[in-house]
mmCIF file of the N, C-alpha and C atoms, coordinates in Angstrom:
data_MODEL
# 
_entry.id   MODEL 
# 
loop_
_atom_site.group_PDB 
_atom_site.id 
_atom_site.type_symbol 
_atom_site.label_atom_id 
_atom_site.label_alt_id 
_atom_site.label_comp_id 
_atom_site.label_asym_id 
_atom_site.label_entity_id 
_atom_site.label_seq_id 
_atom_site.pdbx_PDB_ins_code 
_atom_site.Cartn_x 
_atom_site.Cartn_y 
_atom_site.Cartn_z 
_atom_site.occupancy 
_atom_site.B_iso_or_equiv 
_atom_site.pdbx_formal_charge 
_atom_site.auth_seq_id 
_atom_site.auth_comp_id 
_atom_site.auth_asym_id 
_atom_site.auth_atom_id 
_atom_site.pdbx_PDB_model_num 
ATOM 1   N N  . UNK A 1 1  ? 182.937 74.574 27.950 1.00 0.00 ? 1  UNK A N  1 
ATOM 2   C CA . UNK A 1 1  ? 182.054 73.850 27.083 1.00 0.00 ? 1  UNK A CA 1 
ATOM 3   C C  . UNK A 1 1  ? 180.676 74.496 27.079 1.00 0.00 ? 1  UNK A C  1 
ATOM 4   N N  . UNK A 1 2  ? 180.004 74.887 25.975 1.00 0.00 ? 2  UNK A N  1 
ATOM 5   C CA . UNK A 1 2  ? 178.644 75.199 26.114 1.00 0.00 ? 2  UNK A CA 1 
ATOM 6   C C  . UNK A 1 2  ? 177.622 74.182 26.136 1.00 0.00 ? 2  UNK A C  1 
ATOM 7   N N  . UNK A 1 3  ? 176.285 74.485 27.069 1.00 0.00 ? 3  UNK A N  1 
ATOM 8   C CA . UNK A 1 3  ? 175.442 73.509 27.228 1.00 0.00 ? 3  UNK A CA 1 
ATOM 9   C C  . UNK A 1 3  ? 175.304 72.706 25.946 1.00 0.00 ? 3  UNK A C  1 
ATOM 10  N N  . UNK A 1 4  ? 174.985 71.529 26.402 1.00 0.00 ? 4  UNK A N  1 
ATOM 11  C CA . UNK A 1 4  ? 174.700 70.411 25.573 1.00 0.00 ? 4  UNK A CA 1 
ATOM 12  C C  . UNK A 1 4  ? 174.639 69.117 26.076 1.00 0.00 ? 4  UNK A C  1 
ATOM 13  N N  . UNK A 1 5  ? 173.708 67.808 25.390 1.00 0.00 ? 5  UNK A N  1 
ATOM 14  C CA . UNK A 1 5  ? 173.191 66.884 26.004 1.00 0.00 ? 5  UNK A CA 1 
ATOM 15  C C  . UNK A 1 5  ? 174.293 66.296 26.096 1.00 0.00 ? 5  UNK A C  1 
ATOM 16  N N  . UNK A 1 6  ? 174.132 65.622 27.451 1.00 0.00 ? 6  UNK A N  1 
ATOM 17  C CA . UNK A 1 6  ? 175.042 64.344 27.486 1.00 0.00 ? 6  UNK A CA 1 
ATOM 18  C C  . UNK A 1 6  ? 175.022 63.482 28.576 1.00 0.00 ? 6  UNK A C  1 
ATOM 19  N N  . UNK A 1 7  ? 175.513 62.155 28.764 1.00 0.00 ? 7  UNK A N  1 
ATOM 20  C CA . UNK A 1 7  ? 175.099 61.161 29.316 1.00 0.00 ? 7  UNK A CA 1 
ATOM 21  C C  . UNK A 1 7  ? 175.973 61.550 30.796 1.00 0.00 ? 7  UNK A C  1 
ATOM 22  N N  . UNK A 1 8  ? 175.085 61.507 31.810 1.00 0.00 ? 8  UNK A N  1 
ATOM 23  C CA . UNK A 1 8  ? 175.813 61.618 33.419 1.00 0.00 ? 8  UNK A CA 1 
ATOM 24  C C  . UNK A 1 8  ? 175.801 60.350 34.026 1.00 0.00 ? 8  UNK A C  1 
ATOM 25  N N  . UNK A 1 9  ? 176.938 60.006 34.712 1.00 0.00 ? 9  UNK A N  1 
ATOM 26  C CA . UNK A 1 9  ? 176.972 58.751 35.849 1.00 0.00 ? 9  UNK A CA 1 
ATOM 27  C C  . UNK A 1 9  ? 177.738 59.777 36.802 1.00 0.00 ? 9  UNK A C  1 
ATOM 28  N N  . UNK A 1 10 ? 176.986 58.688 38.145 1.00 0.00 ? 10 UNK A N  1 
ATOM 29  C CA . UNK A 1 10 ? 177.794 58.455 39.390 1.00 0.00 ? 10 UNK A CA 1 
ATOM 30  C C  . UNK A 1 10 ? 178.209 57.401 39.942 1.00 0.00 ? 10 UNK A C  1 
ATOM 31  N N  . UNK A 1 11 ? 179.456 57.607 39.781 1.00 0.00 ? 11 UNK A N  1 
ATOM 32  C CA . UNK A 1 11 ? 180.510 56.710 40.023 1.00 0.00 ? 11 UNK A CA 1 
ATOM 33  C C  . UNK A 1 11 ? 180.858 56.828 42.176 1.00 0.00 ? 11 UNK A C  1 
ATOM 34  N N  . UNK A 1 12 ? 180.469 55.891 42.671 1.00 0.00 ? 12 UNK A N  1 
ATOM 35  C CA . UNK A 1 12 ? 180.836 55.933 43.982 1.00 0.00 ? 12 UNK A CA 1 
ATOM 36  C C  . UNK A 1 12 ? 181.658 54.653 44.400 1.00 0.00 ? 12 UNK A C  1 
ATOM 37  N N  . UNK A 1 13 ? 182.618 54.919 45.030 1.00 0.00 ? 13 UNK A N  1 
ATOM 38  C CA . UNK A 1 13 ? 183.563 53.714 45.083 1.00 0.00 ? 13 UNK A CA 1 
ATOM 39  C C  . UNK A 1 13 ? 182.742 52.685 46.246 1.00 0.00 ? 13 UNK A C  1 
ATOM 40  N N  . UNK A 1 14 ? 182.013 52.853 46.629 1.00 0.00 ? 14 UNK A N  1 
ATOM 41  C CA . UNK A 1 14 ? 181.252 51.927 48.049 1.00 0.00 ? 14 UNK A CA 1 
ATOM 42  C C  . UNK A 1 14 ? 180.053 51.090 47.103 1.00 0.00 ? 14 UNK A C  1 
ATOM 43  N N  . UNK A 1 15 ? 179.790 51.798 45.922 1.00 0.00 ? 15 UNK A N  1 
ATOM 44  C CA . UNK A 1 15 ? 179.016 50.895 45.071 1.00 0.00 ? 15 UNK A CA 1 
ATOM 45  C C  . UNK A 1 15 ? 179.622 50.220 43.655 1.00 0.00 ? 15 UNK A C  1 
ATOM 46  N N  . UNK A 1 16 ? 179.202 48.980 43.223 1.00 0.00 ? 16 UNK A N  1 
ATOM 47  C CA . UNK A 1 16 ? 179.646 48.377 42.358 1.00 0.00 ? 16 UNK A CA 1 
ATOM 48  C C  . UNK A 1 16 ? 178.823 48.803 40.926 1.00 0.00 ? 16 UNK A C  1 
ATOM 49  N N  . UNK A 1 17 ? 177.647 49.175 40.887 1.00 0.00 ? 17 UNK A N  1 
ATOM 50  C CA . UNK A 1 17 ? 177.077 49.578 40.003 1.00 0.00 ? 17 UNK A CA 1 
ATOM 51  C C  . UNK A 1 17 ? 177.140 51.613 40.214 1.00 0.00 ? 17 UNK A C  1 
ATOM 52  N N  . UNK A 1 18 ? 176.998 52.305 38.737 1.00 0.00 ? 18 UNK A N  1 
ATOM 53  C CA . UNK A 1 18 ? 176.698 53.082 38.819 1.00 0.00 ? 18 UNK A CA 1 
ATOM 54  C C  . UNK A 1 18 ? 174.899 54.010 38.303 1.00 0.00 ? 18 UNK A C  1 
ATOM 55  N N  . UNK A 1 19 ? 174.930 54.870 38.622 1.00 0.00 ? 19 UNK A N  1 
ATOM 56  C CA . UNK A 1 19 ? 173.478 55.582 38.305 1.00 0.00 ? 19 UNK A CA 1 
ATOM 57  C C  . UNK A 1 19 ? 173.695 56.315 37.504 1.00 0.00 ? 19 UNK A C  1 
ATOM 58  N N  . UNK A 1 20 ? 172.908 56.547 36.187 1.00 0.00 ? 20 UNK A N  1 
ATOM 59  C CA . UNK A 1 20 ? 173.135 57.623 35.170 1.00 0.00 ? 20 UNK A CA 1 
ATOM 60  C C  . UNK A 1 20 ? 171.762 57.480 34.803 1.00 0.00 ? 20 UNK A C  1 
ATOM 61  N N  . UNK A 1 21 ? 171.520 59.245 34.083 1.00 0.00 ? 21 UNK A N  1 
ATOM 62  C CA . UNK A 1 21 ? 170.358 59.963 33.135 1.00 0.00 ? 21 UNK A CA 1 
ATOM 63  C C  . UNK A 1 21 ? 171.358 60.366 32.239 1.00 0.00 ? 21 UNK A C  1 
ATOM 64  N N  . UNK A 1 22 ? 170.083 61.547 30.720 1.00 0.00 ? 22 UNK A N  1 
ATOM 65  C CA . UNK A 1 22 ? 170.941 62.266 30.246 1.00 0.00 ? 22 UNK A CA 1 
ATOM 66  C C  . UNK A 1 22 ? 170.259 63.527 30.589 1.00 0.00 ? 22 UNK A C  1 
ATOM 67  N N  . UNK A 1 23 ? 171.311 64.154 30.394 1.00 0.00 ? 23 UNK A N  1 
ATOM 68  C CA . UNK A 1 23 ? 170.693 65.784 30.510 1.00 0.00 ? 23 UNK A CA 1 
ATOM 69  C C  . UNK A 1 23 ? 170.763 66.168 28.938 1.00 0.00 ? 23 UNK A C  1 
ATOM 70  N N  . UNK A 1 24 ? 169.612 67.513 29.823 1.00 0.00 ? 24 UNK A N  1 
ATOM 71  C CA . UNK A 1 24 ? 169.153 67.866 28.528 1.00 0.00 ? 24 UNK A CA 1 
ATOM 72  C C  . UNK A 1 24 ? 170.030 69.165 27.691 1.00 0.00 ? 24 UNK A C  1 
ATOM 73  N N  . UNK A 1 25 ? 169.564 69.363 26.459 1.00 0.00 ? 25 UNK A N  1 
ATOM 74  C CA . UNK A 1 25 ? 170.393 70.065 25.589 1.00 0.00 ? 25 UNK A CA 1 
ATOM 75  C C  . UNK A 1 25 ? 170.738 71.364 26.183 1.00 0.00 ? 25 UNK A C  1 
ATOM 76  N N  . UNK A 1 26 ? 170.304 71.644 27.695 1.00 0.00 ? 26 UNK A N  1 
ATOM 77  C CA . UNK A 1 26 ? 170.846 72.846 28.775 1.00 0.00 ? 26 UNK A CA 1 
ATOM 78  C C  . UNK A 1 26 ? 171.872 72.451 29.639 1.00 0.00 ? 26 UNK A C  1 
ATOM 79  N N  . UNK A 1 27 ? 172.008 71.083 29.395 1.00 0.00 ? 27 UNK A N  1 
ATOM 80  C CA . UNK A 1 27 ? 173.123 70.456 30.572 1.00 0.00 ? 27 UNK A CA 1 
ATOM 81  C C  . UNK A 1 27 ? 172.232 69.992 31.861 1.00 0.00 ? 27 UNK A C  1 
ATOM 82  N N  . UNK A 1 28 ? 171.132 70.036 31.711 1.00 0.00 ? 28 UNK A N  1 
ATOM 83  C CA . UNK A 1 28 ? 170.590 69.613 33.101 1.00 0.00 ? 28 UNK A CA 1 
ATOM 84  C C  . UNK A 1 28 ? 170.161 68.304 33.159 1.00 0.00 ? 28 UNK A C  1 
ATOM 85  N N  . UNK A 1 29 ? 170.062 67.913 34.790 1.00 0.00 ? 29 UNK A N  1 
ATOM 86  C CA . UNK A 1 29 ? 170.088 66.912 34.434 1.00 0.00 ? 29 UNK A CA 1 
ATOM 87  C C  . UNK A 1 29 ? 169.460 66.574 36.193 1.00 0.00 ? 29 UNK A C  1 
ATOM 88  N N  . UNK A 1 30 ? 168.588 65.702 36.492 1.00 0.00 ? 30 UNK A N  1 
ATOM 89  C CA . UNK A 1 30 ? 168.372 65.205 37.704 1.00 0.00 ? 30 UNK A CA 1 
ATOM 90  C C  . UNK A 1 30 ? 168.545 63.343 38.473 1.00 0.00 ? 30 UNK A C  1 
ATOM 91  N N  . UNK A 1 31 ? 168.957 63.260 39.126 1.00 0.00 ? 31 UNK A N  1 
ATOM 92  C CA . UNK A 1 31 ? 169.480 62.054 39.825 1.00 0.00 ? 31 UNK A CA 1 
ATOM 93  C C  . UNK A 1 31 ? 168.876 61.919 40.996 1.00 0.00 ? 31 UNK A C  1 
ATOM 94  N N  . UNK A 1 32 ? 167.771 60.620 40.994 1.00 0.00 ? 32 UNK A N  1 
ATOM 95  C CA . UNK A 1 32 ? 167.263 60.222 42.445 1.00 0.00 ? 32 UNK A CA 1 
ATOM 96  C C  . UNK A 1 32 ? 167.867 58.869 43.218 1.00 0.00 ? 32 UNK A C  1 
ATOM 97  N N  . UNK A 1 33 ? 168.332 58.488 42.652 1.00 0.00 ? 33 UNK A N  1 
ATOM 98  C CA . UNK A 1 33 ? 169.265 56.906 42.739 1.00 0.00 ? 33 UNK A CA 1 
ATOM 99  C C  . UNK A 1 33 ? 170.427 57.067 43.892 1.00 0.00 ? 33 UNK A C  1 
ATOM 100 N N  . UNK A 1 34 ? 171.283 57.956 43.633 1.00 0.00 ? 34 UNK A N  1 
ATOM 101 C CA . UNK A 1 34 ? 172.529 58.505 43.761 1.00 0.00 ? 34 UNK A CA 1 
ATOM 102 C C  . UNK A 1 34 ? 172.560 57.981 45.578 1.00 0.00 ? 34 UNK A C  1 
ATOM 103 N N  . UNK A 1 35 ? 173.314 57.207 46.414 1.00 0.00 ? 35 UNK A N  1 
ATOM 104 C CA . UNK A 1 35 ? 173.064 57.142 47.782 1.00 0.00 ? 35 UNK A CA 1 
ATOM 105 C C  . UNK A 1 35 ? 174.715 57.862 48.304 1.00 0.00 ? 35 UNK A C  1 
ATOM 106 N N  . UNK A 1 36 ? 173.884 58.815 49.619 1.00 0.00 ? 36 UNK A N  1 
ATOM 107 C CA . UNK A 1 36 ? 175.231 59.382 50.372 1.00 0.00 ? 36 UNK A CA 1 
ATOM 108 C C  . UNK A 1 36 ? 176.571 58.465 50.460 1.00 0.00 ? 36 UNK A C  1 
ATOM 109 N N  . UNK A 1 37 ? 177.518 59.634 50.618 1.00 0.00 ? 37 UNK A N  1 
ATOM 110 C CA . UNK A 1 37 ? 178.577 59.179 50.709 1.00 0.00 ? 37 UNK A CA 1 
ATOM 111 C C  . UNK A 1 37 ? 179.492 59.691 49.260 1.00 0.00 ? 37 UNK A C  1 
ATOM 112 N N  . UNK A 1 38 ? 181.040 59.569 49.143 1.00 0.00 ? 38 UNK A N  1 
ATOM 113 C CA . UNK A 1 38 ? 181.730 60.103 48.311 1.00 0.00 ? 38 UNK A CA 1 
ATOM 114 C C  . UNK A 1 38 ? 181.114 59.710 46.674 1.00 0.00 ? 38 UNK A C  1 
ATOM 115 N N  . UNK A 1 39 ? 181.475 60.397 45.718 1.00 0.00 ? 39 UNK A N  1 
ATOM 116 C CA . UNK A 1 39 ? 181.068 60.276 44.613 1.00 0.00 ? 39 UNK A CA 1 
ATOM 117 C C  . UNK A 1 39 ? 181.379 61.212 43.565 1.00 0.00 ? 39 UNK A C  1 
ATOM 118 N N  . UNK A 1 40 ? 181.324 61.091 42.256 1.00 0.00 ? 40 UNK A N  1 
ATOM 119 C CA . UNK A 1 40 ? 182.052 61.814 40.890 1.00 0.00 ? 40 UNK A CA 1 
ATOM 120 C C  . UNK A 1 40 ? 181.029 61.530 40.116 1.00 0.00 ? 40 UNK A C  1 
ATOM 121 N N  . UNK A 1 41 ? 181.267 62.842 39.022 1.00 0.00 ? 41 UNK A N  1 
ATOM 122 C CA . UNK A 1 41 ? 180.247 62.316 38.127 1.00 0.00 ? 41 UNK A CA 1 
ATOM 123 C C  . UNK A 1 41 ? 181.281 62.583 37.024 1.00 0.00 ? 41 UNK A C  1 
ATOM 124 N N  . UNK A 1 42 ? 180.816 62.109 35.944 1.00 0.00 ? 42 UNK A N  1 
ATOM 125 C CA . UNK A 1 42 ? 181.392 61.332 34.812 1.00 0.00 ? 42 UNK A CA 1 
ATOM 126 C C  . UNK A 1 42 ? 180.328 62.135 34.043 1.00 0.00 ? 42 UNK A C  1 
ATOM 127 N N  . UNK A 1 43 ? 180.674 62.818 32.104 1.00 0.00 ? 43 UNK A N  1 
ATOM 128 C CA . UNK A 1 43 ? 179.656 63.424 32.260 1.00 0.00 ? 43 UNK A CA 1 
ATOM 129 C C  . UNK A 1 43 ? 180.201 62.889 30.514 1.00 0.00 ? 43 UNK A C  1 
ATOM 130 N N  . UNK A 1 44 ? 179.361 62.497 29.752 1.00 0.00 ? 44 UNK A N  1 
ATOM 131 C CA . UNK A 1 44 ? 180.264 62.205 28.329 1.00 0.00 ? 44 UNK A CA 1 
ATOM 132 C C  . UNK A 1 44 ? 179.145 62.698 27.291 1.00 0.00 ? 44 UNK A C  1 
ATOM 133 N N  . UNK A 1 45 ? 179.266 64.257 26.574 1.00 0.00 ? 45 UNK A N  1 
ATOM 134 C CA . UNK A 1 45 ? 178.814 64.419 25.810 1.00 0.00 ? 45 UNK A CA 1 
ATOM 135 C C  . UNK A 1 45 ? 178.772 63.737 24.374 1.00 0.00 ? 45 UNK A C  1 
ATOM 136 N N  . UNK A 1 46 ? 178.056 64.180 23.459 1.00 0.00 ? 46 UNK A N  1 
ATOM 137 C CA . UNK A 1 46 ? 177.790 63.197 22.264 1.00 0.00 ? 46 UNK A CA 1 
ATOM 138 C C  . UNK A 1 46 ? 178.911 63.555 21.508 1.00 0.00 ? 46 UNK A C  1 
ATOM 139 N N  . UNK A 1 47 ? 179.586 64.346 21.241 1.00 0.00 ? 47 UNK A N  1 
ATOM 140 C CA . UNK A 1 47 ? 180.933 64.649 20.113 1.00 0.00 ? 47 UNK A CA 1 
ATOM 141 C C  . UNK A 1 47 ? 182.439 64.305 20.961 1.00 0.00 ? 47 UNK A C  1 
ATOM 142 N N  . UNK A 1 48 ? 182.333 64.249 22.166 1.00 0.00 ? 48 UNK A N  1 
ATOM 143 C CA . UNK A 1 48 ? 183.763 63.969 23.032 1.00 0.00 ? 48 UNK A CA 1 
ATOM 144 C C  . UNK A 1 48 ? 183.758 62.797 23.822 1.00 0.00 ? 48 UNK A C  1 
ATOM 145 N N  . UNK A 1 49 ? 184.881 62.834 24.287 1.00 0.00 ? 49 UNK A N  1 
ATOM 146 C CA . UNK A 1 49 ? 184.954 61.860 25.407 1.00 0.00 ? 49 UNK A CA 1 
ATOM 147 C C  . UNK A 1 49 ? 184.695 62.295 26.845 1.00 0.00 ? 49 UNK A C  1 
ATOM 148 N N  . UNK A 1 50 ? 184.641 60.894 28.361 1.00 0.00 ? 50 UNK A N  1 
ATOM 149 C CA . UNK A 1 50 ? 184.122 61.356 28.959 1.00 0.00 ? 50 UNK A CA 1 
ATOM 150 C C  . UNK A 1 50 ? 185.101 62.762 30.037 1.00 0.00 ? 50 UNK A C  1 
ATOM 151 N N  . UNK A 1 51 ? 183.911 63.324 31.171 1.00 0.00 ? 51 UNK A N  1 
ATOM 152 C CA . UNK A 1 51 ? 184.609 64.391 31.805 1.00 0.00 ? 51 UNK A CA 1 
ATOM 153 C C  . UNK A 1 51 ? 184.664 64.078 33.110 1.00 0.00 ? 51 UNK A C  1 
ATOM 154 N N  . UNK A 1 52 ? 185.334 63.988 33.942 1.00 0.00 ? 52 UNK A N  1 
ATOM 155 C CA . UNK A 1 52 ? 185.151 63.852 35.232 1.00 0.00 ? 52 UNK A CA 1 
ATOM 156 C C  . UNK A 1 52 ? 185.367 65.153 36.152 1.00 0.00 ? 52 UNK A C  1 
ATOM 157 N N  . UNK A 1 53 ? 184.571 64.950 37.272 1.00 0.00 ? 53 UNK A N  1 
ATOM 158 C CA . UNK A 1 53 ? 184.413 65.886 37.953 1.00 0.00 ? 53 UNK A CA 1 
ATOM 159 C C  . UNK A 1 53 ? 185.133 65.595 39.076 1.00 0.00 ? 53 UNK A C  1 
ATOM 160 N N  . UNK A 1 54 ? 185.699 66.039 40.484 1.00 0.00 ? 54 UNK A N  1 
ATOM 161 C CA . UNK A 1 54 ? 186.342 65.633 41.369 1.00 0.00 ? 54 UNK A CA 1 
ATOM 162 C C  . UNK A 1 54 ? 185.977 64.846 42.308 1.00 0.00 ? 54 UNK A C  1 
ATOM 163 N N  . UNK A 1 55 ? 186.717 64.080 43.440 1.00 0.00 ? 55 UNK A N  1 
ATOM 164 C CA . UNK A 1 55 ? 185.467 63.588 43.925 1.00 0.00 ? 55 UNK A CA 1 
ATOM 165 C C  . UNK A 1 55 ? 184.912 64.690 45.219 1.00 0.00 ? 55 UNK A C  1 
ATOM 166 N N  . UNK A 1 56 ? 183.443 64.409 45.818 1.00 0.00 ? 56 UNK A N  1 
ATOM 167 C CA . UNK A 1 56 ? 182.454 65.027 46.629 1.00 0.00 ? 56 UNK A CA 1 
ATOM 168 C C  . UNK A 1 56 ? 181.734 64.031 47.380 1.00 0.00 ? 56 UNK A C  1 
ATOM 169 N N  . UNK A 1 57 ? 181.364 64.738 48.123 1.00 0.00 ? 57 UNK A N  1 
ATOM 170 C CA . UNK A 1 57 ? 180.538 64.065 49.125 1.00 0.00 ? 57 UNK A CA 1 
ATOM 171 C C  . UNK A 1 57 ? 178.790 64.413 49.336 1.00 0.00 ? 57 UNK A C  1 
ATOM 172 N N  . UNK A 1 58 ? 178.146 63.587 48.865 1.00 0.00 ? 58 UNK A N  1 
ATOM 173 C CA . UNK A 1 58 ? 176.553 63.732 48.526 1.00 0.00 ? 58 UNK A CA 1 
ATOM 174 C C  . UNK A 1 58 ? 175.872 63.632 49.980 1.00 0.00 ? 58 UNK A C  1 
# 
């Protein structure tokens, strides 16, 4: 996929709510919310559906 904006969450199973920004039309994107422990991000540009990433450990 080439850069482009789109909406990021982190999805962590120990939390009930998630944290999302958007990044910008480079794909970037910064997260201060986000608390340790396992987690995925979910990444859903404006023309597709969403993408998931595997899960990781923050």
């Amino acid at each position: 996929m080439p850069p482009q904006p789109a909406r990021v969450q982190v999805e962590q199973p120990a939390s009930e709510s998630t944290v999302g920004t958007d990044a910008d039309g480079l794909g970037r994107f910064m997260l201060d919310d986000a608390a340790p422990g396992p987690a995925r991000l979910v990444c859903t540009p404006a023309d597709s559906g969403p993408i998931c990433t595997e899960w990781t450990t923050l």
